[in-house]
C-alpha positions, 0 to 999 in steps of 0.5 A: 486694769481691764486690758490687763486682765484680757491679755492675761486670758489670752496669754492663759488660753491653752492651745489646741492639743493633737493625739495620734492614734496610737496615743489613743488607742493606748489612752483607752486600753489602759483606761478599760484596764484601770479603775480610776479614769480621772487619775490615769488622765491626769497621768497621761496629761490629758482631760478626763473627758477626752477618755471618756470620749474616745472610750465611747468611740471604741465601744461604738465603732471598734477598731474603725475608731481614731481615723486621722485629721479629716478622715471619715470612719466609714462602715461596710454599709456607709462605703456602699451608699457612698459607692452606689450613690456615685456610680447613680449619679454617673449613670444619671450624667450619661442619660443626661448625655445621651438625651442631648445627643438624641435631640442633636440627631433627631433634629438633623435628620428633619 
């Protein structure tokens, strides 16, 4: 019985659902619009929680919210660390260059 019984859970895990962004940008719309959260899910086909949870990302990230698959939302701040940090490493990669380059040469003319 107990082989049944794993199969069976197997057979009854739900697969993986994916909302593009205008499904939830319009879950959350119509959530901030209603009253009743629980049953607007219900409706959508969807778990209350998920609502509850990209309502919290509406609220704290605005229309930056609901990137895409793998796609960082970043602020104007995040981009420009991520920017400066880059062009910082850069420029520590071609003093690193040059470094070696003068030990080349100052090697060379002895």
């Amino acid at each position: 019985m107990v082989k049944h019984k794993s199969l069976l859970l197997c057979i009854m895990r739900k697969q993986r659902m994916h909302f593009d962004k205008a499904f939830k940008d319009n879950a959350v719309k119509l959530s901030l619009e209603r009253k009743n959260v629980s049953e607007l899910a219900q409706e959508l086909g969807i778990e209350p929680f998920l609502l509850y949870r990209w309502r919290k990302e509406f609220r704290e990230k605005g229309d930056s919210c609901f990137p895409g698959n793998g796609i960082q939302s970043l602020s104007e701040e995040s981009k420009r660390i991520v920017d400066l940090e880059k062009r910082l490493n850069d420029a520590e990669i071609e003093r690193d260059i040059l470094k070696k380059a003068l030990g080349i040469i100052s090697k060379s003319g002895r």
